[in-house]
VEXDREN-2710 file (C-alpha; in Angstrom, 1 decimal):
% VEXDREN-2710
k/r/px/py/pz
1/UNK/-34.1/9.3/21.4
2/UNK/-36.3/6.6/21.8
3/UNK/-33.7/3.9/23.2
4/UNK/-33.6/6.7/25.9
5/UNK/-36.7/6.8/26.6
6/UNK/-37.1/2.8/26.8
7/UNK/-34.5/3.0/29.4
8/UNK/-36.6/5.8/31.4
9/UNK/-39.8/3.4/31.0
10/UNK/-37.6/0.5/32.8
11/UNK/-36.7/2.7/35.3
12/UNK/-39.5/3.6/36.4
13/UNK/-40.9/-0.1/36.1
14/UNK/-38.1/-1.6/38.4
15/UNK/-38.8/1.4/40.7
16/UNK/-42.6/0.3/40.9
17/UNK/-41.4/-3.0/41.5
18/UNK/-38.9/-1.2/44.8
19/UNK/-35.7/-1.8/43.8
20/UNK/-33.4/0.7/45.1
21/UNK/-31.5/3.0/43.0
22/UNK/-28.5/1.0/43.3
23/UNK/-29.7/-2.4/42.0
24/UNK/-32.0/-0.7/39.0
25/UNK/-28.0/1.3/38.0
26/UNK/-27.0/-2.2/38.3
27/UNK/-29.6/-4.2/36.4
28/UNK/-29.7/-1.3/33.1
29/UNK/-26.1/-1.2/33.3
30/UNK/-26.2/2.9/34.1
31/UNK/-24.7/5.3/36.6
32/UNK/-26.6/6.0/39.8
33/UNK/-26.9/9.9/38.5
34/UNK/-28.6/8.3/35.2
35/UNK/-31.6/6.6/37.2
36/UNK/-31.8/10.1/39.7
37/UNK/-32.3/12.0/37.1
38/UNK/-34.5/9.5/35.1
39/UNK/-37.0/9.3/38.2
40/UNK/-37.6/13.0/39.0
41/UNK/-38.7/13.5/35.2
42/UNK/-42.2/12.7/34.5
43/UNK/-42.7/11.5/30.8
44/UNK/-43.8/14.4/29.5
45/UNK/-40.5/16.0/30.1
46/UNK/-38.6/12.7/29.4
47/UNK/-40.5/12.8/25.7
48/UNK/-39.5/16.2/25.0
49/UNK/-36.0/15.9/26.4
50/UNK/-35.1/13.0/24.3
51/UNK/-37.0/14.2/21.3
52/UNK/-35.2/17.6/21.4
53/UNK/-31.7/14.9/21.8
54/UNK/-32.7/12.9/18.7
55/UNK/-31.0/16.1/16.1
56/UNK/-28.6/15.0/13.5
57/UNK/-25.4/14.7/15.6
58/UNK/-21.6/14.7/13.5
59/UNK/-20.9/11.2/14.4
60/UNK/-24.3/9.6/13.1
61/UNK/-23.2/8.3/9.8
62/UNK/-20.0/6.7/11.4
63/UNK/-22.7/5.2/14.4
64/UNK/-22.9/1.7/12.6
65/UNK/-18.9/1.5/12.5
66/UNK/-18.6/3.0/16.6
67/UNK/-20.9/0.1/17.4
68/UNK/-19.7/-2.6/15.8
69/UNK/-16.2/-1.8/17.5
70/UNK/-17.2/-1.3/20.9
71/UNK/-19.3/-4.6/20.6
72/UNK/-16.0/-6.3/18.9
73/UNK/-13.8/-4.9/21.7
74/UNK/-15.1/-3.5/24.1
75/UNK/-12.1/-2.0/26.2
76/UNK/-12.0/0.2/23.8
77/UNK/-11.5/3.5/24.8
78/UNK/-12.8/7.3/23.6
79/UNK/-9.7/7.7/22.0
80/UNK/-8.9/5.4/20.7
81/UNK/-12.0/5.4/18.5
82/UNK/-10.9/9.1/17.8
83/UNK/-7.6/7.2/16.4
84/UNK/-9.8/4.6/14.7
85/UNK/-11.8/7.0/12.9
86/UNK/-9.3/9.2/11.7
87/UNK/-7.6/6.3/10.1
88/UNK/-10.6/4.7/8.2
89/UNK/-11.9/8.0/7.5
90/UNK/-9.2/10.7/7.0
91/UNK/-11.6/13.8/6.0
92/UNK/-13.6/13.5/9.6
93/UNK/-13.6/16.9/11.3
94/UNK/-14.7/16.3/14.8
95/UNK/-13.1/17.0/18.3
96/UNK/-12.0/14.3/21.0
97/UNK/-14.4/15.1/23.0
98/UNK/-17.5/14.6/20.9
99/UNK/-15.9/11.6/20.4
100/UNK/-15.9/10.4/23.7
101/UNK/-19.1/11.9/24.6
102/UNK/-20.8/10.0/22.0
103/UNK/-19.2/6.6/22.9
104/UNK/-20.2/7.1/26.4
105/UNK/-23.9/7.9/25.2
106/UNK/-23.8/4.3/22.8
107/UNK/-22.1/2.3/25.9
108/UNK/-25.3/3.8/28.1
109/UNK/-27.8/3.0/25.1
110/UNK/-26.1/-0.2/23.9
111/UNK/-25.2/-1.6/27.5
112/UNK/-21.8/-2.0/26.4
113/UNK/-19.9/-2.1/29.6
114/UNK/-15.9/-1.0/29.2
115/UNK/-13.4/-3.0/30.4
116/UNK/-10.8/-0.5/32.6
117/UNK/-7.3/-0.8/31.8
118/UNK/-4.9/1.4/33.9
119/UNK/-2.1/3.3/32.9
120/UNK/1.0/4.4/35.5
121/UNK/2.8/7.7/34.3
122/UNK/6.2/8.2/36.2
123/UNK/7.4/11.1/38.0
124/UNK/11.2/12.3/36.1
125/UNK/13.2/14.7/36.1
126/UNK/12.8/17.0/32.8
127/UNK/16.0/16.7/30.4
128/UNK/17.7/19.3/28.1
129/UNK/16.9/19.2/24.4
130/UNK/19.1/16.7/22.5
131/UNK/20.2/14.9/25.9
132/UNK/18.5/11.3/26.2
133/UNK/17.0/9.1/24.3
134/UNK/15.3/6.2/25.5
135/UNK/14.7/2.5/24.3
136/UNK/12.4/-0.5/25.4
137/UNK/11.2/-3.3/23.6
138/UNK/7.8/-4.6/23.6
139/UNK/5.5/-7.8/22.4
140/UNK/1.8/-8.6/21.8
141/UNK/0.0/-11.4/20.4
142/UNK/-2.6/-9.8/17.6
143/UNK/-5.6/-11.5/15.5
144/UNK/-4.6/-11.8/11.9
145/UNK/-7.7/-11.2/9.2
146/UNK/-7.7/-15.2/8.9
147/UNK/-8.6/-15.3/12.1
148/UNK/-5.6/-16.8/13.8
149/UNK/-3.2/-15.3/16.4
150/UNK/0.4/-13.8/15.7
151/UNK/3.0/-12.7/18.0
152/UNK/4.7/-9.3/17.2
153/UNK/7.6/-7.6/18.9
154/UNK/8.3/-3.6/18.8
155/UNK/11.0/-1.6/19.2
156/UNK/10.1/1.8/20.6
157/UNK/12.6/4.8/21.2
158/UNK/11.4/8.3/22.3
159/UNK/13.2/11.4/22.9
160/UNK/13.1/12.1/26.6
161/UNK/12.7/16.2/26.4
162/UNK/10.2/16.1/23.3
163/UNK/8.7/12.8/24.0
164/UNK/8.7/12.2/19.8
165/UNK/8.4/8.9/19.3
166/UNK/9.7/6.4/16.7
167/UNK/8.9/2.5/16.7
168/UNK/9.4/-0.6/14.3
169/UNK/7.8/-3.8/14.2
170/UNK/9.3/-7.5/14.1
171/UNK/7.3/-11.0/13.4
172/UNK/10.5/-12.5/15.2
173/UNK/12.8/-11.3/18.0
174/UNK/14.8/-9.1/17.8
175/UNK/18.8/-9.8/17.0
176/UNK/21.6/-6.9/18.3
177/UNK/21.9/-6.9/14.7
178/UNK/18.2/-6.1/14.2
179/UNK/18.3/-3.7/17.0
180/UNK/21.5/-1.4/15.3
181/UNK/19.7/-1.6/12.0
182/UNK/16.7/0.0/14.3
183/UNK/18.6/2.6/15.9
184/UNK/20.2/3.7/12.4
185/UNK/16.3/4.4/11.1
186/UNK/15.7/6.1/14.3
187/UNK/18.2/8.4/13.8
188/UNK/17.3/8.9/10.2
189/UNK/13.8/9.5/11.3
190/UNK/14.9/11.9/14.2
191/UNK/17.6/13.3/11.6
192/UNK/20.1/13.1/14.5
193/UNK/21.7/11.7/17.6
194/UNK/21.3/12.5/21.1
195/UNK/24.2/12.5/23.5
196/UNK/23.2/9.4/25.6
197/UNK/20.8/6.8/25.3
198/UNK/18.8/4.9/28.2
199/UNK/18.5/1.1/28.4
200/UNK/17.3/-2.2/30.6
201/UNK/19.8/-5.0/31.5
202/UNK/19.0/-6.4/27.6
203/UNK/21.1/-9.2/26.6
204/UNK/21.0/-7.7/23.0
205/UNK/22.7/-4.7/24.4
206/UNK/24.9/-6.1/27.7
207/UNK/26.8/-8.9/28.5
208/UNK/26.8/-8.2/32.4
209/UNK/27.7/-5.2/34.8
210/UNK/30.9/-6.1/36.3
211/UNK/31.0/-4.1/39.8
212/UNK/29.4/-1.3/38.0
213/UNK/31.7/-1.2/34.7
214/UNK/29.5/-2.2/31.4
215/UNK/30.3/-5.2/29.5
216/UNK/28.5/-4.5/26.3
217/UNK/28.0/-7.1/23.7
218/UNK/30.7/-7.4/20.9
219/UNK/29.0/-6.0/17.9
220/UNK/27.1/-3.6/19.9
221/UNK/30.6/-2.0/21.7
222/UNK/31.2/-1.5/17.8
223/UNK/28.5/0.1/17.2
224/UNK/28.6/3.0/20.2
225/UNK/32.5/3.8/19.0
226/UNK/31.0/4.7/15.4
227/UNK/28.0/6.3/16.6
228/UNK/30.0/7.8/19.6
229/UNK/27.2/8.1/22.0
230/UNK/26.9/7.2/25.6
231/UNK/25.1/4.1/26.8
232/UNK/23.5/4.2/30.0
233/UNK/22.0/1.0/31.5
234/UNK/19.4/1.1/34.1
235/UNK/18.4/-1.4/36.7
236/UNK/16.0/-3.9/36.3
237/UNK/11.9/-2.0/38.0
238/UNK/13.7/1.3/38.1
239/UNK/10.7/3.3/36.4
240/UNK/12.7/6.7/37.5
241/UNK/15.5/5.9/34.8
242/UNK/13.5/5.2/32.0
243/UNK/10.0/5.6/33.1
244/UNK/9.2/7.8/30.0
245/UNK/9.8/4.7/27.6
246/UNK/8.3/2.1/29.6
247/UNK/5.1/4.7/29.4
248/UNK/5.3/4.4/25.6
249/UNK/5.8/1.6/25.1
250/UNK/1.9/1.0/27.4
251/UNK/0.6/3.6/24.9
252/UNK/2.1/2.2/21.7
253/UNK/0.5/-1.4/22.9
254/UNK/-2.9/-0.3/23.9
255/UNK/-3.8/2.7/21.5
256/UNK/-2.3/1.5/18.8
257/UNK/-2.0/-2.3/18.7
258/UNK/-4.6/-3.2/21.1
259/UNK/-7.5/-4.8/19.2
260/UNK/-6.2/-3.8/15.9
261/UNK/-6.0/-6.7/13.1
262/UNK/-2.7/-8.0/11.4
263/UNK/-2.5/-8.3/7.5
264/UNK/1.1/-8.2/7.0
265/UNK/4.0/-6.5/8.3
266/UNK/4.7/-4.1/5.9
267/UNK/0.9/-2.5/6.1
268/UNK/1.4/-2.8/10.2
269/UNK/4.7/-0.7/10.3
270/UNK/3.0/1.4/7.7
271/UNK/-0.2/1.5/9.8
272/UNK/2.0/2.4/13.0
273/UNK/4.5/5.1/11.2
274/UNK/1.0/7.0/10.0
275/UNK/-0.2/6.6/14.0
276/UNK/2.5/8.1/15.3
277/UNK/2.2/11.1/13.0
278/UNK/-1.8/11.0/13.6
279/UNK/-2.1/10.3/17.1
280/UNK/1.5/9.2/18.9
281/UNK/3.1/12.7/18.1
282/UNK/0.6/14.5/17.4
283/UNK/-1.4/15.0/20.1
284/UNK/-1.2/16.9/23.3
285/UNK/1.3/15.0/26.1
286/UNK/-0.2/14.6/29.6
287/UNK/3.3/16.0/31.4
288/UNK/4.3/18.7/28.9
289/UNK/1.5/19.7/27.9
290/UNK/2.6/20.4/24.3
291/UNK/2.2/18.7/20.8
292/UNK/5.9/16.4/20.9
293/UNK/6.2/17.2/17.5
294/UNK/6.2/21.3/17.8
295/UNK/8.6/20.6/21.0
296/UNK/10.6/18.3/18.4
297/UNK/11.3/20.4/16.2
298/UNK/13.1/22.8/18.3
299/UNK/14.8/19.5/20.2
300/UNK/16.3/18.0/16.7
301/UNK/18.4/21.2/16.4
302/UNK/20.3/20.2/19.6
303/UNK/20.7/16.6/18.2
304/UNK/24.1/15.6/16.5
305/UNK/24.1/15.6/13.0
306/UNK/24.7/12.2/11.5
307/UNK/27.7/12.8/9.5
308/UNK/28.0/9.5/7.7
309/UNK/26.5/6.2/6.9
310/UNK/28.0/3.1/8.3
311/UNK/29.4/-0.3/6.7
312/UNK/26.2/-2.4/5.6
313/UNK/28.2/-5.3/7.8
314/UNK/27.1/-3.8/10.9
315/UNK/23.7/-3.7/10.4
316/UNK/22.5/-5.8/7.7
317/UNK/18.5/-7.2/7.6
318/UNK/17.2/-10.3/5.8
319/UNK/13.9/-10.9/5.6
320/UNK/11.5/-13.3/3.3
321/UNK/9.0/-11.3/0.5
322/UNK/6.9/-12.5/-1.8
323/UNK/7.1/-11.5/-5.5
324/UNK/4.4/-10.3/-7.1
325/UNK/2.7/-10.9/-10.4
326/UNK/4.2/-7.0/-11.5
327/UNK/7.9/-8.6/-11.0
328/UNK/8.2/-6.8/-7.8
329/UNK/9.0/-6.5/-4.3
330/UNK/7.5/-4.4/-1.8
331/UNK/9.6/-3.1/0.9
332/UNK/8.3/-0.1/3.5
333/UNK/5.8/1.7/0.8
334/UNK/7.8/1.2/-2.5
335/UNK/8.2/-1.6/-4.9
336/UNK/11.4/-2.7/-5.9
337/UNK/11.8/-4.3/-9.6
338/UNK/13.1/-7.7/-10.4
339/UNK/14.2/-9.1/-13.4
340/UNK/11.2/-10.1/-15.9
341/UNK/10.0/-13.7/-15.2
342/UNK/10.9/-13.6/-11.6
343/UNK/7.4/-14.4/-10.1
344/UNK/6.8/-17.7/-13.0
345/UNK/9.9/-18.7/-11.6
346/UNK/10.6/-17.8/-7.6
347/UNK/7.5/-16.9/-5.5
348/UNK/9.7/-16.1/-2.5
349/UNK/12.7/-14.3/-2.6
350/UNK/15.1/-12.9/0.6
351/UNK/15.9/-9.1/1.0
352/UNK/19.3/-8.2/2.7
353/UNK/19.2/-4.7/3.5
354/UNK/21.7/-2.0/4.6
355/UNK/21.6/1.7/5.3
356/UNK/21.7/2.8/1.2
357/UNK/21.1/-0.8/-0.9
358/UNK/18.1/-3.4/-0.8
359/UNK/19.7/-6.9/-2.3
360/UNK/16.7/-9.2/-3.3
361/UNK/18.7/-13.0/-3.4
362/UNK/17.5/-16.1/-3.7
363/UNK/16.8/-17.9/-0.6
364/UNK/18.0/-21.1/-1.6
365/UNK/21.3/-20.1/-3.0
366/UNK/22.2/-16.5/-1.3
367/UNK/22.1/-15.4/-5.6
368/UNK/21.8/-11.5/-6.4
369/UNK/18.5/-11.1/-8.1
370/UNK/18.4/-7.8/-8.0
371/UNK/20.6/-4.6/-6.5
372/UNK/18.7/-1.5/-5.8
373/UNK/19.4/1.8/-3.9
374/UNK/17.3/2.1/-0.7
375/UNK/14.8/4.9/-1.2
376/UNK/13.8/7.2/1.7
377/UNK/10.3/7.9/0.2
378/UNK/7.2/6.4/0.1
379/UNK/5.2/4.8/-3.0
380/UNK/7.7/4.5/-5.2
381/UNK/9.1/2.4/-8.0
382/UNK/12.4/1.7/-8.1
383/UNK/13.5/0.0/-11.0
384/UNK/16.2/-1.0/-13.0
385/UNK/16.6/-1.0/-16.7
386/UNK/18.0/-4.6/-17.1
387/UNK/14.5/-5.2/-15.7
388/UNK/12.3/-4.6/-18.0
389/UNK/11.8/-6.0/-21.9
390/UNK/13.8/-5.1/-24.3
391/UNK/11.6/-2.9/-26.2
392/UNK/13.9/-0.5/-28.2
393/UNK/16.0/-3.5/-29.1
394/UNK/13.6/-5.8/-30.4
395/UNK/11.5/-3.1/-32.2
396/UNK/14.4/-1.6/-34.2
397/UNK/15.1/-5.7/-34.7
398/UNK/11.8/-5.8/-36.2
399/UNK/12.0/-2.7/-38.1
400/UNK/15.0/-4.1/-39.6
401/UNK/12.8/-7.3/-40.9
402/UNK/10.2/-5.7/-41.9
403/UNK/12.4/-3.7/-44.4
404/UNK/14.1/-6.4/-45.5
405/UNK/11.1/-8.4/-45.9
406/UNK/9.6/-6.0/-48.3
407/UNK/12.5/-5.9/-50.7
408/UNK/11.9/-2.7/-52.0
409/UNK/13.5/0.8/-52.6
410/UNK/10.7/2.3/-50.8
411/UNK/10.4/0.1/-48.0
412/UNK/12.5/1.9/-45.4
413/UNK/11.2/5.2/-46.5
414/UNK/7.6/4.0/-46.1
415/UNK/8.3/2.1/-42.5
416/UNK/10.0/5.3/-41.7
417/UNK/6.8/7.5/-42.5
418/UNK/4.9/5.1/-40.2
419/UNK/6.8/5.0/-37.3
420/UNK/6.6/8.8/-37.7
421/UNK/2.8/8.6/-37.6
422/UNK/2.2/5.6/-35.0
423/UNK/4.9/6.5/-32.3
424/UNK/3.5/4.7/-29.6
425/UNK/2.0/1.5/-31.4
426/UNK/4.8/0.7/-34.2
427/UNK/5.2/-2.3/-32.9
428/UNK/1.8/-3.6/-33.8
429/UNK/2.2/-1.3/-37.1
430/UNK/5.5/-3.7/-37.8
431/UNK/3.7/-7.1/-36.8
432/UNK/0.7/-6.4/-39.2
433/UNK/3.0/-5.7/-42.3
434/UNK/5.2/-8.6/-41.3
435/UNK/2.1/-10.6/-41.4
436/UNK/0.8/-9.1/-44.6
437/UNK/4.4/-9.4/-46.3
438/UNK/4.5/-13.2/-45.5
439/UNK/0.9/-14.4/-46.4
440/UNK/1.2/-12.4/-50.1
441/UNK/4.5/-11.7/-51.1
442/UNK/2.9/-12.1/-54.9
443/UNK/1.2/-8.1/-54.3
444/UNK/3.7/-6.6/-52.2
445/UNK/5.9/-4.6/-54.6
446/UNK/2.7/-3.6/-55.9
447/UNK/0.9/-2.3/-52.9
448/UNK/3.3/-1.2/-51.0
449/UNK/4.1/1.7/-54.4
450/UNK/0.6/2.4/-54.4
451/UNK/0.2/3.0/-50.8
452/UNK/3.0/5.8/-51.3
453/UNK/1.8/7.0/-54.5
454/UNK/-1.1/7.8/-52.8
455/UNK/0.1/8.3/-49.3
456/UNK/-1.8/5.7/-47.2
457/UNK/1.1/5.1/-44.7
458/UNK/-0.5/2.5/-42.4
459/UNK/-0.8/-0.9/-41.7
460/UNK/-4.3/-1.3/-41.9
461/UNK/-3.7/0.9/-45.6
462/UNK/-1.0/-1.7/-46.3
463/UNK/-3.3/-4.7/-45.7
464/UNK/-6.5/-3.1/-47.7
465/UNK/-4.4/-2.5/-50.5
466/UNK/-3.1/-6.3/-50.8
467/UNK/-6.4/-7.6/-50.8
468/UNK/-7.8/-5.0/-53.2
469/UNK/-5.1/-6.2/-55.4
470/UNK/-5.8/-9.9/-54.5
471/UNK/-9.6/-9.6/-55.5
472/UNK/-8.4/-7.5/-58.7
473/UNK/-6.3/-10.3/-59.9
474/UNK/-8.7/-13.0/-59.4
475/UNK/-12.0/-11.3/-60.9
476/UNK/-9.9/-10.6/-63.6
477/UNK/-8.7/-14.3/-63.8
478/UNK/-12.5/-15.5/-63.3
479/UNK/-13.4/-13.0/-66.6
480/UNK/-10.5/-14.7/-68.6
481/UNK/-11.8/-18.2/-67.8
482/UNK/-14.8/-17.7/-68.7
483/UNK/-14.9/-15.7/-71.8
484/UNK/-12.9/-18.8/-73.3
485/UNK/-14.6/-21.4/-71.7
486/UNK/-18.4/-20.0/-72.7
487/UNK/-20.1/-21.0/-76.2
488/UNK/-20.0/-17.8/-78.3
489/UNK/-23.7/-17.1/-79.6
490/UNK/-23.3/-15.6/-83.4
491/UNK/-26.2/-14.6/-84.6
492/UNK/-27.5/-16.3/-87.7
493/UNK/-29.5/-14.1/-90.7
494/UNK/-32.4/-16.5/-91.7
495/UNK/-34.0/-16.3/-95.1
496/UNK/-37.5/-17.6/-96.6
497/UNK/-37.4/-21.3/-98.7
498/UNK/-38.8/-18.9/-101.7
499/UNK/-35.8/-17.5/-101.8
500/UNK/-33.1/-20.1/-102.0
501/UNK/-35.8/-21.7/-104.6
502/UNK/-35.7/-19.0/-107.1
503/UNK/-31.9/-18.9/-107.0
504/UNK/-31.7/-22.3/-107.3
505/UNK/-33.6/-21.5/-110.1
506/UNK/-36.9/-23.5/-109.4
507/UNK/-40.5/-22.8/-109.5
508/UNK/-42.7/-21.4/-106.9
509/UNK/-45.8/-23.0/-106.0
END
């Protein structure tokens, strides 16, 4: 390619100049090997090399976007932009490795220099299937698309056999009350329980360790005797207790979160849930060398089934939405309805949720607006009937008035042959008559038995007819007027004076 071969130009140039090998790598911003290998090729061979390179590769149309990232953030890493690309382009069928091949050849081209971060995996012991599950929390600080700064703070559990992985997001700290509302949709997400679970000394979790016995907070200590699982609390840098956590939580931070932009919090936990089953589960662990989500699915049949759903008092979560100009309220994927006139009237509105209802109140009062049953799936509306207009009861209303309006035998059996034929628009069939029926009442009797005489059941029919008859009645009126009004011309019979002279009995000259 020809950036390739201005490199192999420079090379030689700074060699003519006798720099050593070392200080032209350093200067071009390319490996040692790079500049050997660029120096025993004559130019002949570095055309033809670099012309035969210069084919149509997969990942040419999606160069412009690799660029731009690695200028934008350049620790990124090969797979992360195999991440990245699968989410903005979800039809992409290329391997890792191409991937990272080709980010390696842009850094060389494009003197993009990466900026190592290190990653420490820890040593454990492997656990049974349905065993342990272990749970660390997490923050970063991410650039929002108004270019401002916002701190976040994770929650991530994985299972310690399968290494399947769950997380949730928080603009806020967490509460023990937010951290039991987590655990309840990581168990729904795992569809089970393991037998123990793996934590730090976490204030949300323990009070203290009192010569080894475990002083767990109040609501917490609640929450293990309805779960009934075992809690075990590890020391403070003890990597060998919970080392597979504190690992994921690294991965969750840097492949996922790392130089990704915030919108909102409902499109990042969205964002994250899709990256776990893209990326976070998906593909092959270092240590097991498997897929956790084929290991997983073998695990979650050694997991306790969750037998029941607990009091929305022990884990209930408020948090501020806006409402939209649709008069709803989105909530993980779905939209939740509230009652018509909502948004002219409350732009902000708090949701208290529990395992099976979503309450939208107001925030100033703690007033229901709305009550809805939590759905499990994903772009949904959930709505409730109270919610919407009151269509079927203001149309038969208007029916009704219509009818009445027309004061006629045949009026409901004429409405009634309309709403037959305009199912979908008899409202605007109603309105029209109504309309009609109040500007001329004078032609209505008249038009409305014509119109079944000679079966013109619509509106528009109804409202041709009236003015037919209007126009009728006035070009009639206008002949009347004018046929009494205008002069009558009678013809008159002359006659010659010779005639009235001679019978008048006179001469003739």
């Amino acid at each position: 390619m020809e950036e390739k071969l201005m490199v192999f130009l420079e090379v030689h140039q700074l060699r003519n100049q006798r720099l050593k090998v070392s200080q032209i790598a350093k200067r071009l911003r390319i490996s040692r090997t790079t500049v050997y290998k660029y120096l025993e090729m004559t130019f002949e061979e570095a055309v033809d090399e670099f012309g035969q390179n210069d084919r149509k590769k997969k990942l040419d149309p999606y160069r412009d976007w690799i660029i731009n990232w690695l200028k934008e953030f350049p620790s990124l890493s090969g797979a992360q932009v195999y991440d990245w690309l699968q989410e903005k382009f979800p039809k992409i069928q290329v391997g890792e490795s191409t991937v990272r091949r080709y980010v390696n050849e842009i850094r060389e081209l494009y003197q993009i220099e990466k900026t190592e971060v290190s990653r420490d995996y820890e040593s454990v012991n492997e656990l049974p299937p349905g065993k342990q599950l272990q749970v660390d929390w997490g923050q970063t600080i991410q650039k929002t698309v108004h270019g401002k700064e916002v701190r976040l703070y994770v929650i991530v559990f994985v299972l310690a056999h399968s290494r399947q992985k769950y997380t949730w997001w928080q603009d806020r700290p967490f509460t023990t009350e937010d951290a039991i509302r987590c655990h309840e949709q990581a168990f729904q997400y795992f569809e089970g329980i393991p037998e123990e679970i793996v934590y730090d000394q976490d204030n949300l979790i323990a009070v203290s360790e009192n010569a080894g016995d475990l002083i767990l907070t109040s609501a917490f200590e609640r929450y293990t005797h309805q779960r009934k699982f075992r809690v075990y609390l590890c020391r403070k840098a003890d990597p060998e207790s919970k080392g597979k956590v504190e690992n994921v939580v690294k991965y969750v931070k840097n492949n996922f979160a790392r130089n990704r932009v915030f919108s909102s919090l409902e499109d990042w936990n969205e964002r994250s849930l899709k990256w776990l089953e893209r990326t976070g589960n998906y593909k092959v662990h270092n240590t097991i060398k498997k897929r956790p989500f084929e290991v997983f699915l073998l695990e979650k049949q050694h997991l306790r089934t969750i037998s029941h759903t607990l009091s929305s008092e022990s884990h209930t979560e408020s948090i501020p939405r806006n409402v939209h100009k649709d008069n709803t309220v989105h909530y993980q994927s779905n939209r939740y309805s509230v009652p018509i006139g909502t948004y002219a009237k409350q732009a902000i509105v708090r949701l208290h949720i529990t395992d099976q209802s979503l309450k939208i109140c107001d925030p100033s009062t703690g007033e229901v607006i709305a009550d809805h049953i939590l759905s499990r799936e994903k772009g949904k509306l959930i709505k409730n009937s109270n919610h919407s207009h009151e269509r079927s009861k203001s149309l038969n209303h208007l029916k009704q008035e219509v009818i009445t309006l027309l004061a006629h035998n045949l009026a409901e059996y004429y409405i009634d042959k309309i709403s037959a034929t305009y199912g979908r628009y008899r409202r605007e069939q109603f309105s029209l008559i109504k309309k009609v029926t109040q500007e001329s009442p004078e032609w209505i009797d008249h038009a409305l038995e014509k119109c079944v005489c000679e079966n013109l059941y619509s509106a528009n029919a109804f409202r041709d007819v009236v003015d037919f008859l209007k126009r009728s009645t006035v070009e009639v009126a206008t002949r009347t007027e004018e046929a009494i009004t205008k002069p009558v011309d009678i013809p008159i019979q002359t006659r010659d004076m010779t005639e009235y002279l001679q019978l008048m009995g006179g001469k003739t000259s």
